[in-house]
C-alpha positions as CSV (number, residue, x, y, z in Angstrom):
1,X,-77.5,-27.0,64.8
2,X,-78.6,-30.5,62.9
3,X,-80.5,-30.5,59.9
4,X,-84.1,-30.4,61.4
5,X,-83.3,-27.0,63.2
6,X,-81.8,-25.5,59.8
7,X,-84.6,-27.0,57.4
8,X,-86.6,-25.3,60.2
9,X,-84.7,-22.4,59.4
10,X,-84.4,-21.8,55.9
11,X,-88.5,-22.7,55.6
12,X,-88.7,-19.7,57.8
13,X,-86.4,-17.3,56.4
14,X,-85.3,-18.1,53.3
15,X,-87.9,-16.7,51.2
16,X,-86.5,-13.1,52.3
17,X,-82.9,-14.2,52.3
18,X,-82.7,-15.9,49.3
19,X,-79.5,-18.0,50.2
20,X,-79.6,-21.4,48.6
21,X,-80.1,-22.2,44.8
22,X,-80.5,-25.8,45.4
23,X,-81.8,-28.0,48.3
24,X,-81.6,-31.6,48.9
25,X,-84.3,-32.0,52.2
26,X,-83.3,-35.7,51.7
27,X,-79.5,-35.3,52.8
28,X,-77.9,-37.4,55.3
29,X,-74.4,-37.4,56.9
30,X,-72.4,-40.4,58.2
31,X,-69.7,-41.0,60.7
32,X,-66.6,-38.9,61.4
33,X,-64.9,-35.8,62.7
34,X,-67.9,-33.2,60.7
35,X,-70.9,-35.6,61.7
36,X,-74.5,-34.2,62.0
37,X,-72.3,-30.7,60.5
38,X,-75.1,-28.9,58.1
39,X,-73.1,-28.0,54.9
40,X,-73.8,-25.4,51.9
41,X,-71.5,-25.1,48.3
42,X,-71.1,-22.3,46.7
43,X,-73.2,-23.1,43.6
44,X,-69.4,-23.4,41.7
45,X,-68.4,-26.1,43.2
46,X,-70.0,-29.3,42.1
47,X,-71.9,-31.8,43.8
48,X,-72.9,-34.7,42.1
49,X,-76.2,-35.0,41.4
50,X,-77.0,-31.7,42.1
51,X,-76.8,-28.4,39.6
52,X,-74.1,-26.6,38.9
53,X,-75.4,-23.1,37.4
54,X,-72.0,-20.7,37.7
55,X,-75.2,-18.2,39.2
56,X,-75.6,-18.2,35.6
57,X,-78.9,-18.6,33.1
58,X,-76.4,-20.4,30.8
59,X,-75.9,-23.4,33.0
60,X,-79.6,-24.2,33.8
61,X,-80.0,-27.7,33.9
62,X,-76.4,-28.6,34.1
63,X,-75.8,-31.3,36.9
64,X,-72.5,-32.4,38.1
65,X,-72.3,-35.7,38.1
66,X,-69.3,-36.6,40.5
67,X,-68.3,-34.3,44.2
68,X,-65.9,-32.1,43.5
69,X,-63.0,-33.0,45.7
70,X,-63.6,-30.9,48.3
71,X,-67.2,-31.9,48.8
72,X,-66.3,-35.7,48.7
73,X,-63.6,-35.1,51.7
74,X,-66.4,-33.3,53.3
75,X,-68.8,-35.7,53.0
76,X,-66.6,-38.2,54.1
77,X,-65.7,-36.8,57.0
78,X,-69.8,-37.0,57.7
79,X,-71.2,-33.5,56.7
80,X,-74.6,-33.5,55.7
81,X,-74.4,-31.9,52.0
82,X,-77.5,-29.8,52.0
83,X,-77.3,-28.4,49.2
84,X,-75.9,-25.4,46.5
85,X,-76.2,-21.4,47.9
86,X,-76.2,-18.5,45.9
87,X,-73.3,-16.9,43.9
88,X,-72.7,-14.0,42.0
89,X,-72.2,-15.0,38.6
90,X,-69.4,-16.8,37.9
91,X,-68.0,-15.8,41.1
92,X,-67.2,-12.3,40.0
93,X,-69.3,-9.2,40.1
94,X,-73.3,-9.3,38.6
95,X,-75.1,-10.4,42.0
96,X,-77.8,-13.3,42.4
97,X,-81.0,-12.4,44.5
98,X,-79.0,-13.0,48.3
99,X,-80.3,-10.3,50.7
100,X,-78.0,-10.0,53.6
101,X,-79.6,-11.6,56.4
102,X,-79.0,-9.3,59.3
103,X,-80.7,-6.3,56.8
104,X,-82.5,-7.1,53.9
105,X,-82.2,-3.5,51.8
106,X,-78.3,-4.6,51.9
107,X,-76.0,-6.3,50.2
108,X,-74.5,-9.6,51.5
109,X,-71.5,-9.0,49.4
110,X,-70.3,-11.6,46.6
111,X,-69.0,-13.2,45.1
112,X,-69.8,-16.2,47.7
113,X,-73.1,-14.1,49.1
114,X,-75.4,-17.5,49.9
115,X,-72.6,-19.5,51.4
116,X,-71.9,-16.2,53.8
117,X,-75.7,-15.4,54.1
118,X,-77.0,-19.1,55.0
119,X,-74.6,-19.8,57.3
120,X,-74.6,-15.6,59.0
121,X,-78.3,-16.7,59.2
122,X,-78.6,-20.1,60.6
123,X,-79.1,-22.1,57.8
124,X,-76.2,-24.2,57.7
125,X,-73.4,-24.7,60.4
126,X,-70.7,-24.2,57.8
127,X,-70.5,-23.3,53.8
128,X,-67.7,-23.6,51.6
129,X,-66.8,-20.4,49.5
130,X,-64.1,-19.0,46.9
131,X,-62.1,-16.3,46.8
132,X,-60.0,-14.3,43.4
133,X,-60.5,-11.0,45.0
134,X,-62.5,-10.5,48.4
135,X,-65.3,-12.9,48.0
136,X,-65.2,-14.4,51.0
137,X,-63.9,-12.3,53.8
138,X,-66.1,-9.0,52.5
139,X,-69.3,-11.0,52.3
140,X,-68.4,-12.5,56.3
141,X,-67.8,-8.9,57.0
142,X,-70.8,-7.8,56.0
143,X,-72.9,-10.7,57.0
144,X,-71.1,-11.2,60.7
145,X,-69.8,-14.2,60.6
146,X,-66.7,-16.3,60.7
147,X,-64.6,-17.0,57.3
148,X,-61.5,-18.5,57.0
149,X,-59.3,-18.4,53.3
150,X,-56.6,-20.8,53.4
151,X,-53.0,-20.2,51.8
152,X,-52.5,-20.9,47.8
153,X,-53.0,-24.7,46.9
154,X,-53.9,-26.0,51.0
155,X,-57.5,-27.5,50.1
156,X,-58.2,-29.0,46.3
157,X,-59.3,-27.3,43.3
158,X,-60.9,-30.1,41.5
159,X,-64.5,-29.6,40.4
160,X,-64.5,-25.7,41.6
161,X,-64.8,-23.5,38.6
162,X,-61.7,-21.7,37.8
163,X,-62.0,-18.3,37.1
164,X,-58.3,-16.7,37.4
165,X,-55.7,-19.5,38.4
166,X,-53.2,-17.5,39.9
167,X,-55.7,-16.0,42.5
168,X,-58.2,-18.7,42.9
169,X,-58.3,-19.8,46.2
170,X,-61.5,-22.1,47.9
171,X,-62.7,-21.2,51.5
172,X,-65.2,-21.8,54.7
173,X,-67.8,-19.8,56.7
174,X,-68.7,-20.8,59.8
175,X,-70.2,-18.9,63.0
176,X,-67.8,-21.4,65.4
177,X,-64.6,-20.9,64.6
178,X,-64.2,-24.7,66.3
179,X,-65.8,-25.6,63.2
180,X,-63.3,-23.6,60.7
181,X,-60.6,-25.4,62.7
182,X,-62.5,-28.9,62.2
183,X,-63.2,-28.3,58.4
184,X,-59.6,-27.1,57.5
185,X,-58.3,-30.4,59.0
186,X,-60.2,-32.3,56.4
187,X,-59.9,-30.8,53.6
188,X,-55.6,-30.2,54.0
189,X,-55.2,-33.1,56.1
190,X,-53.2,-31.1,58.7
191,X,-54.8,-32.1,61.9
192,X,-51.8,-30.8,63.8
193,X,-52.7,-27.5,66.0
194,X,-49.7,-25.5,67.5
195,X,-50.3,-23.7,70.8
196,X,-51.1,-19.9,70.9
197,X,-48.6,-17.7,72.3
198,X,-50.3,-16.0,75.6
199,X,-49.5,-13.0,74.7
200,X,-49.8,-12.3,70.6
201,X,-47.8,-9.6,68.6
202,X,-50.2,-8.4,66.7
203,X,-49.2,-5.8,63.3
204,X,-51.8,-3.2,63.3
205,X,-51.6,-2.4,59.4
206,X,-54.2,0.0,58.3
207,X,-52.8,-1.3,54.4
208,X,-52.4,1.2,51.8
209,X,-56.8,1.0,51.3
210,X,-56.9,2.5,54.5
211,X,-58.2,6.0,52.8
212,X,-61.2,4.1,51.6
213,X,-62.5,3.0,55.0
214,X,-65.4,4.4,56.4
215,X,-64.8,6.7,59.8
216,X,-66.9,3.9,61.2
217,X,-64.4,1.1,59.8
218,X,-61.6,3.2,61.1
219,X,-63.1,3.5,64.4
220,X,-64.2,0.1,65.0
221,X,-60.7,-1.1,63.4
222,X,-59.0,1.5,66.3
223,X,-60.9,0.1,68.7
224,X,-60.4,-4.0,68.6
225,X,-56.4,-2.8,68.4
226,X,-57.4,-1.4,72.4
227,X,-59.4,-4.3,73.2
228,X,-56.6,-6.9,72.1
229,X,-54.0,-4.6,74.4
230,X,-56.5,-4.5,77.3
231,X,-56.1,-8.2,77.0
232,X,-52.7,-8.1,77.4
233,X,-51.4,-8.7,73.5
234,X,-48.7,-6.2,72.2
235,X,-49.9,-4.2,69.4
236,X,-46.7,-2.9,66.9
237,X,-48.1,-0.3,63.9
238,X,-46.7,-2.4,60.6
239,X,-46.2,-0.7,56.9
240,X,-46.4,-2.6,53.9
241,X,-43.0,-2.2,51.7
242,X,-43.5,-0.3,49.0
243,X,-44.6,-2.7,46.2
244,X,-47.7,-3.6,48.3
245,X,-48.9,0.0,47.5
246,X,-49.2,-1.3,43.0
247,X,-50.5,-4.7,44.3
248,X,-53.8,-3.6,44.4
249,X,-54.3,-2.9,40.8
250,X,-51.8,-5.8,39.8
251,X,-54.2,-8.1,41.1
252,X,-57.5,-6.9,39.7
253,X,-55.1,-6.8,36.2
254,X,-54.6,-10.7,37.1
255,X,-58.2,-11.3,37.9
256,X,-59.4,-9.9,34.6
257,X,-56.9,-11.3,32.1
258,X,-56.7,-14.5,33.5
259,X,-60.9,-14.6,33.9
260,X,-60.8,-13.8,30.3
261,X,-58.4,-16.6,28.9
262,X,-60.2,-19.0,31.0
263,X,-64.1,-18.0,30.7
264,X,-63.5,-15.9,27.7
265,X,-65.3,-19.0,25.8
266,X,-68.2,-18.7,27.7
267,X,-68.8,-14.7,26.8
268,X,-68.6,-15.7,23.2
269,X,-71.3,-18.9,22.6
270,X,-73.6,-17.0,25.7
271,X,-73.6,-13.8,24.8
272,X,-76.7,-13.3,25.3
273,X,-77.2,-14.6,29.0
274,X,-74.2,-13.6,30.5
275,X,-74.6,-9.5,32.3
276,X,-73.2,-6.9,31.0
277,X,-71.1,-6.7,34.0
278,X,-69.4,-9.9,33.3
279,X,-69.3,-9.4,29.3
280,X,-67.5,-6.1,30.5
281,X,-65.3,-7.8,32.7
282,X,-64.1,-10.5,29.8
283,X,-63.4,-7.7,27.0
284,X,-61.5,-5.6,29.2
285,X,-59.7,-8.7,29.9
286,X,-58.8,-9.6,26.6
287,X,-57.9,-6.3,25.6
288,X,-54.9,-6.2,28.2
289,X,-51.6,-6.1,27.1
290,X,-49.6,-9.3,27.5
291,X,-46.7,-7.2,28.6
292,X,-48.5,-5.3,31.6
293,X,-50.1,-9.1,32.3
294,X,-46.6,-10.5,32.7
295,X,-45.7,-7.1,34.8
296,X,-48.2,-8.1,37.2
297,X,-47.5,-11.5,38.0
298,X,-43.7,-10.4,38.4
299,X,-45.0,-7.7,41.1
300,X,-47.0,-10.4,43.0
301,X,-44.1,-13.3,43.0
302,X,-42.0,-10.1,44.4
303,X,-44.1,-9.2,47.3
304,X,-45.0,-13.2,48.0
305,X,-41.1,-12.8,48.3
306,X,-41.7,-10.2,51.1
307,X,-43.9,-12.5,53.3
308,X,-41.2,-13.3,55.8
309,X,-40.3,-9.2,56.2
310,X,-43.9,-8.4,56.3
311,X,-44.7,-10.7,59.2
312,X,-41.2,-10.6,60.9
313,X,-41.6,-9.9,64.5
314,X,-45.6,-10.6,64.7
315,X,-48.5,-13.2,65.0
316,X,-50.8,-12.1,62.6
317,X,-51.6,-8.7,61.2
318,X,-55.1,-6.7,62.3
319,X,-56.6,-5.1,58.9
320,X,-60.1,-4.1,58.0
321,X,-62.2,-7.0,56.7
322,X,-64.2,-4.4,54.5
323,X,-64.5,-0.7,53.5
324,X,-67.7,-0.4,55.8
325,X,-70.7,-2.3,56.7
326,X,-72.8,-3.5,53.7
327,X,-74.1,-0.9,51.4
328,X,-77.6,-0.3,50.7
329,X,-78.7,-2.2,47.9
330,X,-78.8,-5.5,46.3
331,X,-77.0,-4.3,42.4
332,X,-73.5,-4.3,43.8
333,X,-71.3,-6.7,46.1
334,X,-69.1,-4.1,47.2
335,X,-65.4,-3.2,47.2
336,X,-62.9,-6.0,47.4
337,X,-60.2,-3.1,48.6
338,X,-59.0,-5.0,52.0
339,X,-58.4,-8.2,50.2
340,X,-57.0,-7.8,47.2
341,X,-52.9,-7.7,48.4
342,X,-53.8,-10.9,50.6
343,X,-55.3,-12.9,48.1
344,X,-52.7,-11.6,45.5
345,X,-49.8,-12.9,48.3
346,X,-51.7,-16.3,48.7
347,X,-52.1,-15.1,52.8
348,X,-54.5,-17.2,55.1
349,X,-57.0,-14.9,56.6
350,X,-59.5,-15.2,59.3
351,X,-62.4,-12.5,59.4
352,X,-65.3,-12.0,62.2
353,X,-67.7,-9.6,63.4
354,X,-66.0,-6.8,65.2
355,X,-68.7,-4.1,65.9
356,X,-72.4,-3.5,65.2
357,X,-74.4,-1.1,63.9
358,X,-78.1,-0.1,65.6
359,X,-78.8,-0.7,62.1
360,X,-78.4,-4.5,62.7
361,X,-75.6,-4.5,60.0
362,X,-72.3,-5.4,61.3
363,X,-68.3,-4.3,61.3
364,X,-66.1,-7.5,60.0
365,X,-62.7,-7.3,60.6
366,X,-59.7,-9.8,59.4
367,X,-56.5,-11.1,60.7
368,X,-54.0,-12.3,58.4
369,X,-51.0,-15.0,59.1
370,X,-47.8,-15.7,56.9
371,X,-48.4,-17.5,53.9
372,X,-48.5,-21.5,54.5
373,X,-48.8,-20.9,58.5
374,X,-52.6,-21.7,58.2
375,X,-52.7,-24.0,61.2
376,X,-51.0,-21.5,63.5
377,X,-53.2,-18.8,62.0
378,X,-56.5,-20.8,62.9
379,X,-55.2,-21.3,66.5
380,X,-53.7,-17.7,67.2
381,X,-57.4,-16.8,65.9
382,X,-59.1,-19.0,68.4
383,X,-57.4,-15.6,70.9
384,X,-59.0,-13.0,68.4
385,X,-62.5,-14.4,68.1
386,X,-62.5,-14.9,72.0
387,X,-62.8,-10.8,71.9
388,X,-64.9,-10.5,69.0
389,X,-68.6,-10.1,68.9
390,X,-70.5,-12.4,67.3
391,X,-74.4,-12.6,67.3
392,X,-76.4,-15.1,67.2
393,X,-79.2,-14.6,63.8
């Protein structure tokens, strides 16, 4: 868009949508592959010179004072770094003030809700997010736009606040999946893009949270499967093995132990300015047994181990990118039930808008490659988004 058209833009809209927490109107980009790209951070990620508040009261007034190391590649690469968006506190659960832009009474979904909602509403071309548990692909489901999450390890941690280190994973939104492409290359440094089969096999795997879809999410999911065989591609139903079906719940047992060893400090000298949602979230934490902790990480090295058998024989796998459109309401994010086995497995996934609602909300769904096939994922997606419906803000 260049930054005029999206400091047009977020003088216009933002006061309703609420997507940034920070805004340099002096940025500038340079020269290279992202040039004249509008970029917005998930306000855990630093960026020097600008605040980094965890979405939190306890980090007002704490600036970073070097790029975290994905920023800096981004800003290398040209991006104009415009400034930090909104996240849920400490990227887990207690909302900031984002309003999802395509319906204001509803949730953009969290925990990376600005980065989905600035760029859903043409704020920025692209945003960076995170993911532990569905925090990027829910909130691009809900907000109808593209998201990509990369496989475990592909783009650096440095300067992004951990918050469960065997599920953290850092992300992109984008509404041109050209872009998602042109982003990933910077931050891996894979510039290499294989060639799309003509024809995709492509795993329709309603996953064991099928049962908490909406008959709408069910439908629209039903419906993309006919719209990629009227196409042409071959569509082959795909269970999970069985161990998929604990996953689930051995990853939210991850996510809370782990977010209490490593932000455990913060509950105690904050206390009073963390939520009780995240002070919740930290005891319950704490209070896990180390043997069911060590249980859980064994379940997800085993089905990380099953990667090759569950994609054997396709391209990617078709799964709901949510449980439904965005709920009414800006006290909750949502469910994270359709991400938690990918994140947990360390899969790249690609979600976009599938379907929409009279309602202006829309119907996200996700594709999802074999761990560490990220560039072949972003490619064979190129062929999915071609179907999909995106709309403009």
């Amino acid at each position: 868009m260049g930054l005029r058209q999206c400091l047009e833009r977020i003088a216009a809209r933002d006061p309703a949508v609420r997507g940034w927490a920070f805004l340099d109107t002096l940025a500038r980009g340079g020269e290279g592959p992202l040039a004249g790209l509008v970029l917005g951070v998930k306000d855990v990620i630093d960026v020097a010179g600008m605040p980094t508040t965890h979405g939190s009261p306890a980090f007002l007034g704490a600036i970073a004072a070097a790029d975290a190391q994905c920023v800096a590649r981004l800003r290398a690469a040209g991006a104009v770094v415009l400034g930090k968006t909104v996240t849920a506190e400490f990227a887990t659960y207690h909302p900031g003030p984002t309003a999802n832009p395509r319906n204001l009474a509803h949730t953009p979904g969290g925990s990376s809700s600005g980065s989905a909602a600035v760029v859903a509403d043409g704020q920025a071309d692209f945003a960076l997010g995170t993911q532990t548990a569905g925090s990027m692909i829910r909130p691009a489901s809900y907000c109808g736009t593209f998201a990509f999450k990369p496989s475990f390890g592909r783009y650096p941690l440095g300067g992004v606040l951990e918050t469960a280190p065997s599920l953290d994973t850092l992300g992109l939104f984008a509404r041109d999946p050209a872009v998602l492409i042109a982003a990933d290359a910077v931050l891996s440094g894979d510039v290499d893009l294989p060639s799309a089969p003509a024809s995709l096999t492509v795993g329709l795997c309603r996953s064991p949270a099928w049962h908490d879809a909406s008959a709408e999410m069910q439908a629209a999911f039903m419906a993309f499967a006919e719209r990629l065989r009227a196409a042409g591609h071959c569509i082959v139903p795909r269970e999970l093995p069985e161990p998929f079906v604990r996953l689930s719940a051995a990853q939210a047992l991850i996510h809370r132990r782990e977010a209490a060893m490593v932000l455990g400090h913060i509950r105690r000298e904050h206390a009073a300015r963390v939520s009780p949602a995240f002070a919740a979230m930290i005891d319950a934490g704490a209070s896990e047994r180390e043997d069911d902790y060590r249980a859980a990480l064994v379940l997800q090295q085993h089905c990380k181990a099953l990667a090759d058998e569950v994609f054997a024989g396709a391209d990617l796998m078709l799964v709901p990118g949510a449980t439904g459109a965005a709920p009414a309401g800006l006290a909750a994010t949502g469910d994270p039930a359709f991400q938690r086995i990918w994140t947990a497995i360390g899969a790249p996934c690609f979600g976009f808008p599938a379907e929409w609602r009279s309602d202006g909300l829309p119907l996200g769904l996700q594709v999802i490659g074999a761990p560490g096939h990220d560039r072949q994922l972003l490619s064979n997606a190129r062929t999915i988004a071609a179907l999909a419906a995106p709309r403009e803000y």
